[in-house]
C-alpha positions in Angstrom: 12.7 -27.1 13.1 10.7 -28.3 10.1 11.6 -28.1 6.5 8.3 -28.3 3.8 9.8 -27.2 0.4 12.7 -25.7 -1.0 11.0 -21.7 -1.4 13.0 -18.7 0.6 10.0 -18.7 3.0 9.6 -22.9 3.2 10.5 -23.7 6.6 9.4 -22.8 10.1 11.1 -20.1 10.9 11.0 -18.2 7.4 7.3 -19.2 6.5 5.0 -16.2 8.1 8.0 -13.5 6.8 5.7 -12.4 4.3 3.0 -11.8 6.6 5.3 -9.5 8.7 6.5 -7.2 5.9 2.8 -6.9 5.1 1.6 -6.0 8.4 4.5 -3.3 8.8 3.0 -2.2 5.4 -0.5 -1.8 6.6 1.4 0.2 9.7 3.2 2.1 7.4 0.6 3.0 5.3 -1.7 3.7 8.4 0.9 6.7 9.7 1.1 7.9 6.4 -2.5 8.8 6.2 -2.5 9.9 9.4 -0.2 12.5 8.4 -1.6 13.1 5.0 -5.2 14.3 6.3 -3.4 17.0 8.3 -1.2 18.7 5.8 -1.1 20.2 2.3 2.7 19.5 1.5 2.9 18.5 -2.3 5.5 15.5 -1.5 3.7 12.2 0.1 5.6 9.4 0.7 1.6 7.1 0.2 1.9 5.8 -3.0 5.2 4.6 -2.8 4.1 2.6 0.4 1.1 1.3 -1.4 3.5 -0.1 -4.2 6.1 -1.7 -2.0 2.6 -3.4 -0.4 2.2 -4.6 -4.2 4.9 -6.4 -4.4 5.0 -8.0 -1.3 0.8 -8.9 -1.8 1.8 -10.5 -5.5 4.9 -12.9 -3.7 2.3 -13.5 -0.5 -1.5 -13.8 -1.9 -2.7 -15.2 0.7 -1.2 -13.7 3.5 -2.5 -9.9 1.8 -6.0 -11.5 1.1 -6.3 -12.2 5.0 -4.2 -9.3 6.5 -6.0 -6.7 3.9 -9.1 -5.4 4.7 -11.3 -3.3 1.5 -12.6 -1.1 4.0 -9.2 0.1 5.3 -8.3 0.3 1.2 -11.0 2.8 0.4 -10.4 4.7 3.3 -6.4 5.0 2.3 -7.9 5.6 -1.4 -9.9 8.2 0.0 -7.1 10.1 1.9 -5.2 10.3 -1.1 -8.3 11.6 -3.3 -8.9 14.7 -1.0 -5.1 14.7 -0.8 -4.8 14.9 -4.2 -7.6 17.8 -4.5 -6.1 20.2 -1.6 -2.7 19.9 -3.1 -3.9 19.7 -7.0 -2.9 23.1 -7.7 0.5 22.9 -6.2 1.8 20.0 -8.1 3.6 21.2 -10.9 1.8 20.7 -14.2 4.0 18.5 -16.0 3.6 16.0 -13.2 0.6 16.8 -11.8 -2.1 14.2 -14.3 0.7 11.2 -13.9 0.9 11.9 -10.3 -3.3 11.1 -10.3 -2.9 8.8 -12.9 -0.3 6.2 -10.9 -2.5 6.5 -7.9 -5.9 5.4 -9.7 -3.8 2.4 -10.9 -2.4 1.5 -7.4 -5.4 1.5 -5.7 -7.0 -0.2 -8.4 -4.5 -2.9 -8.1 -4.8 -2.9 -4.7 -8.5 -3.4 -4.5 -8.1 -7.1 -6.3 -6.8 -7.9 -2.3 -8.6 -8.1 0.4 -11.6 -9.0 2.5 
């Protein structure tokens, strides 16, 4: 076993951990949508998936530019959108512009990974 700095993820066996939690992410994400396209249920578990993927792509920048693809993004992006449009008028009101609003800025922030 090799040791190359003292970071959480700077040896061997700890250094691609990063790029596991983003790939089960991307898996995560990927059943989400799945699911998403094929109901109108008001509560999605996306966005909260997407921001967990955040903060795991801002630790691991690397790994997330490699492992994230922008065509997979705006498809995701996409799936939320007409999400957000079937289910629009089920949402209540006071949450309902927030709820649109926090998604915009994910997958904004998202976007700024990739290839």
């Amino acid at each position: 076993m090799k040791i190359f700095s003292t970071a959480p993820e700077g040896n061997e066996l700890a250094q691609y951990v990063g790029v596991d939690y983003i790939k089960l992410s991307i898996s995560t994400i990927e059943s989400v949508t799945d699911w998403m396209k094929k109901n109108d249920n008001i509560a999605q578990p996306l966005l909260a998936n997407i921001d967990i993927l955040l903060m795991i792509s801002h630790k691991y920048t690397t790994d997330a530019n490699l492992l994230l693809e922008k065509r997979k993004i705006q498809e995701w992006k996409q799936v939320f959108n007409d999400w957000f449009t079937r289910c629009e008028s089920k949402i209540p009101a006071k949450y309902r512009d927030g709820i649109k609003e926090n998604g915009d800025a994910l997958f904004e922030e998202l976007e700024q990974y990739g290839q």
